[in-house]
N, C-alpha and C positions, 0 to 999 in steps of 0.2 A: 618560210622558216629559215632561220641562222644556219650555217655549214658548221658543223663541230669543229675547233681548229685543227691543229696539226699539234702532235703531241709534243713537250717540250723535252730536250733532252737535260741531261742532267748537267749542273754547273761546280760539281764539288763542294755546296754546299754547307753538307755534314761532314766532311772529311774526318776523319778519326772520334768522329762521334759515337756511341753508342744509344739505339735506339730501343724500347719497348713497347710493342703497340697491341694493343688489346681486344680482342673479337676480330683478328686479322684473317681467321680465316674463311675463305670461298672468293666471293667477284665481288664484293663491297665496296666499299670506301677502307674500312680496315688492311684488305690487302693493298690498294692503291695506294696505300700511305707506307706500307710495306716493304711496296717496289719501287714507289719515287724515291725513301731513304737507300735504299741500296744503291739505287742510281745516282744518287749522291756524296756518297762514297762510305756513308756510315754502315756501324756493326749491329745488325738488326736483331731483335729478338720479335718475336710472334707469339701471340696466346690467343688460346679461345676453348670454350668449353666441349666444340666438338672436337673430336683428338683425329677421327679420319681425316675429315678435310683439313684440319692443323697441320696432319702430316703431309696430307698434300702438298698445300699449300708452303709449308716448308722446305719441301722436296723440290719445289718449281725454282723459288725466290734461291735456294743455295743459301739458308740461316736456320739457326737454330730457333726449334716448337718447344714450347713448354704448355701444356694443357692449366687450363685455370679458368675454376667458377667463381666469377666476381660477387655471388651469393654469399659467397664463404670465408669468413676471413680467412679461416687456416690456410685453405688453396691459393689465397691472395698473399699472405707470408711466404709458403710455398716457393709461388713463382717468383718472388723478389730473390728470395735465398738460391736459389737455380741459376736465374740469371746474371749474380753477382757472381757468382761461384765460378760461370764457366766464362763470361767475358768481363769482369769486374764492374767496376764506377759504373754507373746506368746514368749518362746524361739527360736522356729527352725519353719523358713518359708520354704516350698519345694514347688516351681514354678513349677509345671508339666501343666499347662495350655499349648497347643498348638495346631494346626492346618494346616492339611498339602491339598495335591493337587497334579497333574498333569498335566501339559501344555510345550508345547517349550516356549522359548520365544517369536518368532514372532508373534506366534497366541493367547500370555496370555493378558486376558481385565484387566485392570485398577481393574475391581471387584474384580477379582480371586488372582492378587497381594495383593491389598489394605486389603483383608481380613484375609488373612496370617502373613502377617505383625501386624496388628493391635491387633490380637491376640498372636501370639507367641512372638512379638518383644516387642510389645507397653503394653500387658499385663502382661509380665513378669517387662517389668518398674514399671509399674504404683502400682502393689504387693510388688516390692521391695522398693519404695519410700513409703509407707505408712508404710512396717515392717522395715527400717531404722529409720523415726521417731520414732517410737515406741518404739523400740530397744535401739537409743541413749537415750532416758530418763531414760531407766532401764539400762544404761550400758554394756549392754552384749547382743547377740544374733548371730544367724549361719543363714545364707541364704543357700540356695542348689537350683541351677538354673539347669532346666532337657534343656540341651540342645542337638547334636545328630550330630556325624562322618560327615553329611553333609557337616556342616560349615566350615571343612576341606578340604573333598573330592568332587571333581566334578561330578556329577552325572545328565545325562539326563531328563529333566520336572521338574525338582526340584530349578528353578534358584528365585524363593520365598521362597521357605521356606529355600533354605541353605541361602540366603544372613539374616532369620529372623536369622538362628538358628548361622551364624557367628555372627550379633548383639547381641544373648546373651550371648556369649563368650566376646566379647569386652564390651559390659555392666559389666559382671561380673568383669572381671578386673579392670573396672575402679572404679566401685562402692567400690570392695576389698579396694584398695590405699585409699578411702577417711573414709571409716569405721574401720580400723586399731587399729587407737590413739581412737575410742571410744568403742572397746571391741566389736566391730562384724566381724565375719567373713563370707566373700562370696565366696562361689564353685561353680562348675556346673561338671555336669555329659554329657558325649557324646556318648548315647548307640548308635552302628552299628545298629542291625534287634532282634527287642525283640515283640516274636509273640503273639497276643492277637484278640479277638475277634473281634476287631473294626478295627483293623488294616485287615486283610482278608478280612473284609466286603468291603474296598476302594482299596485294591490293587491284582491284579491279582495272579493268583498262580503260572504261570511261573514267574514273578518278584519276588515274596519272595523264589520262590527254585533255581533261581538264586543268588540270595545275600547271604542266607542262605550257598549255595555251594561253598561260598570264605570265610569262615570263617574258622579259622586252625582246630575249632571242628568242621569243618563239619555241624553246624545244627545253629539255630539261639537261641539266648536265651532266658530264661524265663525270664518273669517279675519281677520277687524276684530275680533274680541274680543282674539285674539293681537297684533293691528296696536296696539291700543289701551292693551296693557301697553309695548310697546316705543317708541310716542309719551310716556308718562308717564316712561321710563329716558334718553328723548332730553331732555326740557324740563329746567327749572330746578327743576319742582318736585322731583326727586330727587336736589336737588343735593349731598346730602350721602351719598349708595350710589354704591359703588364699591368692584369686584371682585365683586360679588354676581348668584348667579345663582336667577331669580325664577321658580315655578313655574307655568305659564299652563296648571293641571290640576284636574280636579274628582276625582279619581283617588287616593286613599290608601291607603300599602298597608295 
């Protein structure tokens, strides 16, 4: 098995950027995108629907919490108007809201769909339609949509969440082509198996040391290695991709 590397420090990156990252809070990927912006010199804003760990998690990083259910649009205006308010212009939106599950299809209810969806599909819109407005008036702005090898690959109980996580590939696309001519660009990231706390808590441990086990390193990644590709989609140095979705995978089929 691969050695994790050594974590990378920051290189000013974002420097006077402003960041908003969404479902940031606990040990995910959301927070490690959280903390690599900070460590890059940008003005971070954090959201997520739990408000305790929010505040934690705000309280750690040293940036402002804004609570918000990407359910909802009013909570999604919400938190754009909060955030504009207290650190202005929102340059770089990163959608890591999402919500996964396990079911076959024959036996999945209308709930356990509709809930996957609504969140990872419909709340990654509804963030992206509000930091496009926004965006278009100041001219400029980077989306980075956390989407996930799923939407690729077929994979067993997962026919919700890969058809959310192909919708936000094919959103990011589209959205890309129409944000172009007005100075914004939109990516997405498709991490394979990035271990964290939450994620162990809902999946079994022969499932992730299975998937873990087809990765060419041998082990599954950390959270900052994923955090790390979508810091490089947020900065200037990619500033010429848009609509492209980047695969954060040691995994080929």
């Amino acid at each position: 098995m691969s050695v994790t590397p050594e974590y990378v420090p920051g290189h000013s990156l974002l420097e006077g950027k402003t960041v908003l990252v969404t479902a940031a809070a606990g040990t995910g990927i959301g927070s490690a995108v959280a903390q690599r912006c900070v460590e890059e010199g940008a003005r971070v804003v954090v959201s997520d629907k739990h408000e305790r760990r929010l505040g934690e998690t705000a309280e750690r990083l040293g940036v402002l919490g804004i609570p918000c259910d990407v359910t909802d649009e009013a909570s999604v205006q919400a938190l754009f108007a909060a955030a504009t308010a207290e650190l202005g212009a929102i340059d770089v939106l990163v959608n890591n809201a999402g919500l996964g599950g396990s079911a076959e299809l024959h036996e999945m209810t209308d709930e356990q769909w509709d809930v996957v969806i609504n969140v990872t599909l419909n709340g990654t819109m509804r963030c992206t339609r509000a930091a496009l407005n926004h965006m278009y008036a100041n001219g400029k702005g980077v989306i980075v949509n956390n989407a996930s090898v799923v939407g690729w690959r077929a994979q067993a109980e997962q026919a919700h969440y890969a058809a959310a996580k192909a919708g936000v590939m094919a959103l990011t696309r589209c959205a890309a082509i129409e944000a172009g001519r007005r100075g914004v660009r939109v990516n997405a990231v498709a991490p394979s198996i990035a271990m964290h706390a939450n994620l162990a808590k809902v999946t079994t441990d022969e499932l992730l040391a299975e998937l873990s086990a087809r990765e060419a390193f041998g082990r599954h990644a950390e959270p900052w290695e994923v955090a790390n590709v979508i810091v490089f989609l947020a900065s200037d140095y990619s500033g010429y991709m848009t609509g492209e979705v980047v695969s954060v995978s040691s995994q080929h089929p």
